[in-house]
C-alpha positions in Angstrom: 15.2 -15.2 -13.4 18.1 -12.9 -13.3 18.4 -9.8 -14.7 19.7 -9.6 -18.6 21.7 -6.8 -19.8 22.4 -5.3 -23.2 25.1 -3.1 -24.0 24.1 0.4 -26.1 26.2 1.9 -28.6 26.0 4.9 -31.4 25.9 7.7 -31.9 23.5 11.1 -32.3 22.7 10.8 -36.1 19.2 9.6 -35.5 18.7 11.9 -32.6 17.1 15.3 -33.2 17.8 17.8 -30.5 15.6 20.7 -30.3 16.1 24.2 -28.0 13.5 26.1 -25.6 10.1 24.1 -26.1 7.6 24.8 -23.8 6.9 22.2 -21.7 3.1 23.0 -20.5 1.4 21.7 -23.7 3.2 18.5 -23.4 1.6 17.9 -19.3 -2.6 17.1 -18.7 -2.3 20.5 -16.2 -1.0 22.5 -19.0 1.5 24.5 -16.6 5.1 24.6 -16.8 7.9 26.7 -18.9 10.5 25.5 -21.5 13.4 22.7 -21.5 16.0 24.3 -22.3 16.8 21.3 -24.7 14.7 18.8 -25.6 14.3 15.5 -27.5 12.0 12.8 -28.7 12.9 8.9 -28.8 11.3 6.7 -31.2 13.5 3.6 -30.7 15.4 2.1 -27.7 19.2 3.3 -29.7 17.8 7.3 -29.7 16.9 7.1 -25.5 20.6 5.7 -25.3 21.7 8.0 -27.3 20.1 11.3 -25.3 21.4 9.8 -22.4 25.0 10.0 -24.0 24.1 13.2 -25.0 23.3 14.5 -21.9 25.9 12.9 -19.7 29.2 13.9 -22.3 27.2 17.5 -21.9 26.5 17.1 -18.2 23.3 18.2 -18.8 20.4 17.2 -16.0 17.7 14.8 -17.7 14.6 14.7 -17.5 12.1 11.9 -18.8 8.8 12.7 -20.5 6.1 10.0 -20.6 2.3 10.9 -21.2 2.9 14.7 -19.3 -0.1 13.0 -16.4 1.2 13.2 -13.9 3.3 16.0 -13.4 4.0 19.4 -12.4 6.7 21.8 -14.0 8.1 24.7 -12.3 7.4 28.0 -14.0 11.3 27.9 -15.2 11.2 24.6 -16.4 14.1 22.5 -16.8 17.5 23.3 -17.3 18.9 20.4 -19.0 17.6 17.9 -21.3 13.9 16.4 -21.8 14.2 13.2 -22.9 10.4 12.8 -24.3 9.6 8.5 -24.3 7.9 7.8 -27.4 8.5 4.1 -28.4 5.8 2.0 -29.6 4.8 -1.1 -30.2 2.3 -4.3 -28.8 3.0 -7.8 -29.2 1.2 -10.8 -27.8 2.6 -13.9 -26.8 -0.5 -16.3 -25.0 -1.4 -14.4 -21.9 1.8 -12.5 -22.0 1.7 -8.6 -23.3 4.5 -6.6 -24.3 3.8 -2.6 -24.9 6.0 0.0 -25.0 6.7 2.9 -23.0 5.3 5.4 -25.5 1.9 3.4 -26.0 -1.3 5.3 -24.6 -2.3 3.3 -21.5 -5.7 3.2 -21.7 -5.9 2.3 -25.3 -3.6 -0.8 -24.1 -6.3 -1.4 -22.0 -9.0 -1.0 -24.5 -6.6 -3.1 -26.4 -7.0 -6.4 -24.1 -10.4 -5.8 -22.5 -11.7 -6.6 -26.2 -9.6 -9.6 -26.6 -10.9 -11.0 -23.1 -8.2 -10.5 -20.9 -8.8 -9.4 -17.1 -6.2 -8.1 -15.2 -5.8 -4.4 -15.5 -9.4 -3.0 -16.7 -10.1 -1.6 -13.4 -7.4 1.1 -14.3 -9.3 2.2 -17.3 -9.0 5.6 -18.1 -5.9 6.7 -16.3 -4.0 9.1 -18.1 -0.4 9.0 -19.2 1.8 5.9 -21.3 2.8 2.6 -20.2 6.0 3.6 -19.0 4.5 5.4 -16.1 3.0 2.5 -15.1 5.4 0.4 -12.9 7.2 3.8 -11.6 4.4 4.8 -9.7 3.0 1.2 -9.2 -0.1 2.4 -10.6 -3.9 1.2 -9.4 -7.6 1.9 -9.4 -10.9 0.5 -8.3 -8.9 -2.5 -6.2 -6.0 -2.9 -8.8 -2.5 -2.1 -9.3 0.1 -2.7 -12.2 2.4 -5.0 -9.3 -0.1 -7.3 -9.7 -0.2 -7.8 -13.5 3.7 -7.0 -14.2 5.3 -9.8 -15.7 9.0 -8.0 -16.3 10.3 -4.3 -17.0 12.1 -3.4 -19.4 14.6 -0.3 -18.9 18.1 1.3 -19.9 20.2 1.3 -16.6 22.2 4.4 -16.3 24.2 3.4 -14.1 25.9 0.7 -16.0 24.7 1.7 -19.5 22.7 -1.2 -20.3 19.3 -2.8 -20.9 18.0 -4.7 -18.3 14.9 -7.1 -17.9 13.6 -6.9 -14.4 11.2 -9.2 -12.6 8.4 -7.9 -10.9 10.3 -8.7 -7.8 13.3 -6.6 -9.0 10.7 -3.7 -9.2 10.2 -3.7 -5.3 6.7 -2.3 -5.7 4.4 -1.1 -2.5 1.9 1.5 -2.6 2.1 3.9 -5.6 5.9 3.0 -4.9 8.8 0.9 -6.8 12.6 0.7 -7.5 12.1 3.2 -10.3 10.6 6.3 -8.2 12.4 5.7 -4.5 15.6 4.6 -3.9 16.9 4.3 -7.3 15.1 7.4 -8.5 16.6 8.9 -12.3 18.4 4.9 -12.2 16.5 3.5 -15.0 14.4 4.6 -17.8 11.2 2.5 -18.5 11.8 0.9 -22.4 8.9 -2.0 -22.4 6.5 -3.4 -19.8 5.3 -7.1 -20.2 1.7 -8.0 -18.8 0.2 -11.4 -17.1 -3.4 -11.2 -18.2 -6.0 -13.7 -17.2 -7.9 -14.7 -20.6 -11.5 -15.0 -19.8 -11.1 -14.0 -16.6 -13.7 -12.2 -14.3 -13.5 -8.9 -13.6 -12.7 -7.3 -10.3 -15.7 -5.6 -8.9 -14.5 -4.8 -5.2 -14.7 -0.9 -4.7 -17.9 0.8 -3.5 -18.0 2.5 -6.4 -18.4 0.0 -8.9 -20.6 -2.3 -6.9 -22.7 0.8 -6.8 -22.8 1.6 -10.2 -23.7 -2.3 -11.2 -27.0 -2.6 -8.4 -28.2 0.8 -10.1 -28.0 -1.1 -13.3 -29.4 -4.3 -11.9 -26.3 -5.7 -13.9 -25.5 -9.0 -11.3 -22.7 -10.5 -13.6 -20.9 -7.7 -15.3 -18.4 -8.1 -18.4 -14.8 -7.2 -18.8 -15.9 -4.1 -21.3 -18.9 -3.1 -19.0 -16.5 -2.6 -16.2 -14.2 -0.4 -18.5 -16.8 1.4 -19.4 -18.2 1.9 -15.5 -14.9 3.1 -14.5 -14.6 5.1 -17.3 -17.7 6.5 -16.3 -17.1 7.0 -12.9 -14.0 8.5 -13.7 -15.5 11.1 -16.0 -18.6 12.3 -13.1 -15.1 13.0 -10.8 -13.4 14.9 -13.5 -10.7 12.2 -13.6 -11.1 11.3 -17.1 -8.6 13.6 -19.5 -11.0 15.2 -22.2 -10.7 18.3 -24.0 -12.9 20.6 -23.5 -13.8 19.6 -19.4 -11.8 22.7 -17.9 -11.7 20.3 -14.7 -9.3 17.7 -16.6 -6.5 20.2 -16.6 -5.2 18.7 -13.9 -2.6 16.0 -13.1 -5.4 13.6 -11.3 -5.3 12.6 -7.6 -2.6 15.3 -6.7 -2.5 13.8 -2.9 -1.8 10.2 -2.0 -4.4 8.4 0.1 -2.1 8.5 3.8 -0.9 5.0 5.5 -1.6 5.7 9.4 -0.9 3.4 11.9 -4.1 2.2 14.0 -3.9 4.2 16.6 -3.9 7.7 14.3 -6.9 6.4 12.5 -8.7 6.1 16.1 -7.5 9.5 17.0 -9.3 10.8 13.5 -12.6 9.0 13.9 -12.8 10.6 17.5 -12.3 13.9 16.0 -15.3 12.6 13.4 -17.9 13.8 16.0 -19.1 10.0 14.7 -19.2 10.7 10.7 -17.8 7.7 8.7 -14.2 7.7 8.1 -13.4 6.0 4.9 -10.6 3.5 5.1 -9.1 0.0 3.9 -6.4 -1.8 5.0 -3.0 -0.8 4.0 0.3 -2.4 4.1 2.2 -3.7 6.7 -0.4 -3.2 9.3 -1.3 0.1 8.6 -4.6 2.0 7.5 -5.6 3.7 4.6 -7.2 6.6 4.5 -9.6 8.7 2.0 -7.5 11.9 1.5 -10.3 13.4 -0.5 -12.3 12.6 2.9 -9.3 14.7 4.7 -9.7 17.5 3.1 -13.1 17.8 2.7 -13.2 17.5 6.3 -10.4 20.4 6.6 -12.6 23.3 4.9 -12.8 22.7 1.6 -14.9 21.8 -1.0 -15.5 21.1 -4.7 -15.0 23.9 -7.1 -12.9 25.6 -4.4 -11.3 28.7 -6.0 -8.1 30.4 -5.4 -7.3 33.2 -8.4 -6.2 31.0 -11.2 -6.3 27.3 -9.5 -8.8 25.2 -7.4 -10.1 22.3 -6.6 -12.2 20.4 -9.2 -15.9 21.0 -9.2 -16.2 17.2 -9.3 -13.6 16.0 -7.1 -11.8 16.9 -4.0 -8.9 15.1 -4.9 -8.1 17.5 -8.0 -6.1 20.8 -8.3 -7.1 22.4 -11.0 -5.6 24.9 -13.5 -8.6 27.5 -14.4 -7.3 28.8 -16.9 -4.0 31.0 -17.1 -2.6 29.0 -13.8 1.4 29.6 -12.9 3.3 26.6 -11.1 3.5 28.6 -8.2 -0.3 29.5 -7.9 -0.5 25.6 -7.9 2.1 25.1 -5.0 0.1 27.8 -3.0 -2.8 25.7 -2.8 -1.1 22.7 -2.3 0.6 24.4 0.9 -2.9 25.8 2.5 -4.0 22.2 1.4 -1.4 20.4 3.2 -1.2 22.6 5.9 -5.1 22.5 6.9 -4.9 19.1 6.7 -2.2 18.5 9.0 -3.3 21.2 11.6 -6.9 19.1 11.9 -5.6 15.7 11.9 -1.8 15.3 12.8 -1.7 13.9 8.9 0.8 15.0 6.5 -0.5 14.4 2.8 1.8 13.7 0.4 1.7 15.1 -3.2 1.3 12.1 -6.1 2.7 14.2 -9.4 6.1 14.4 -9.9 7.8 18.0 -9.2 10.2 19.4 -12.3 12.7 21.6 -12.2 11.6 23.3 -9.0 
């Protein structure tokens, strides 16, 4: 199905348009300093019209979603902050429509207890449903690609609305259209979900199969395996709750590495025969456990460096301790990277997106 386009036009009198607010309180690591302007959208006509805004003031923009997964530089942004906050479910059979303001794991909550499979895996994860198909987000064996019926987004390029088929969102591996080549192209409006009503659900990490033989639960339900991950999620410190100091964080901040074969042999030698945890990847190529990396590089859970570390609870984590600047956090990622790359020939790559620096 081709792509459909709507035409935007109005003007700013719905649009409020505020000056200097900091941006930390509006991001899960609570780090970051002010947009110099900044403005919410309720309705698809107010993002068109910030994006008029901004381009008749050639002002750089910036869009806000849930504030997971990101990190903003210590002089924040510049231009404009175009905060997503559109809402709205509908149902139509197996197809969902939510949009990009919705929490995402209330939307999950939301279908798990009408009996649709598909996406409960991804319980928990932090952030809207407009963050979603941008990063091609998974967990526990699924990924959005695989549940994404059609995007919704305003095109900047030709100042329409657009409704793009999962194919036209070229996903891969915590990859699409939307945060590669086309990056700042399109702004996430609506995402529409192919559940599976009644379906079973997807038990195929370690993890979860785990967790289900220590209950001696053999046939698990759609809500027990939201709750699981939800569980598992909270004993790694990857469940946002106020009041866990390891939650100020923007999750996973490294990607689990692709390597070819012949890499991943060269890091199991260097093993001195300890496990290396892998699956397959794309195109050939093999996954690897970049928690395991760095582990394996020196450090450890509740690592500390002055106002940042690693989560207590998982390796995967940078945390803010309390009082952390963007640049303290960039300092760890650096020694991070760097260990990891002098051990193992493996450049990590950071997952949270990187604002204003």
């Amino acid at each position: 199905m081709p792509s459909q386009a709507k035409t935007y036009r109005g003007n700013l009198a719905a649009l409020k348009i505020e000056e200097k607010i900091l941006l930390a309180p509006l991001t899960t690591f609570k780090v970051g300093g002010p947009a110099r302007w900044y403005a919410q959208a309720e309705s698809e006509f107010e993002v068109a019209a910030a994006v008029d805004h901004a381009r008749k003031h050639s002002l750089p923009l910036f869009v806000l979603g849930g504030g997971s997964n990101l990190l903003v530089s210590d002089a924040g942004w510049r231009g404009l902050v175009l905060h997503v906050r559109l809402k709205g479910i509908t149902q139509r059979g197996d197809l969902f429509e939510a949009a990009a303001g919705e929490d995402w794991d209330n939307f999950v909550a939301q279908v798990v207890s009408k009996g649709y499979a598909g996406i409960e895996c991804m319980s928990g994860i932090p952030g809207t449903v407009g963050g979603t198909p941008v990063q091609n987000v998974g967990a526990y064996g699924q990924e959005v690609r695989d549940s994404i019926a059609a995007v919704r987004a305003l095109d900047l390029a030709r100042g329409e609305a657009v409704d793009l088929t999962a194919d036209e969102c070229r996903f891969d591996y915590r990859r699409s259209r939307f945060n590669s080549d086309e990056m700042g192209r399109f702004i996430v409006l609506r995402v529409t979900y192919k559940l599976e009503q009644n379906g079973k659900p997807k038990i195929a990490y370690a993890d979860l199969q785990k967790y289900f033989a220590q209950q001696q639960i053999a046939d698990p339900t759609l809500q027990q395996v939201r709750d699981a991950v939800r569980e598992i999620r909270r004993s790694k410190a990857m469940l946002i709750e106020e009041g866990d100091p390891d939650s100020r964080s923007a999750g996973s901040f490294f990607k689990n590495p692709q390597v070819t074969p012949y890499l991943y042999q060269q890091v199991s030698n260097k093993a001195n025969g300890k496990p290396v945890p892998n699956w397959p990847g794309s195109n050939g190529l093999v996954k690897l456990s970049a928690a395991w990396l760095i582990e394996q590089s020196g450090f450890h859970k509740g690592y500390a460096k002055g106002p940042v570390g690693i989560s207590s609870k998982h390796t995967l984590a940078i945390v803010n301790r309390g009082g952390a600047k963007a640049a303290d956090v960039l300092a760890l990622k650096d020694e991070i990277q760097n260990r990891v790359r002098l051990e193992f020939g493996i450049d990590l790559t950071p997952e949270p997106v990187m604002v204003g620096f």
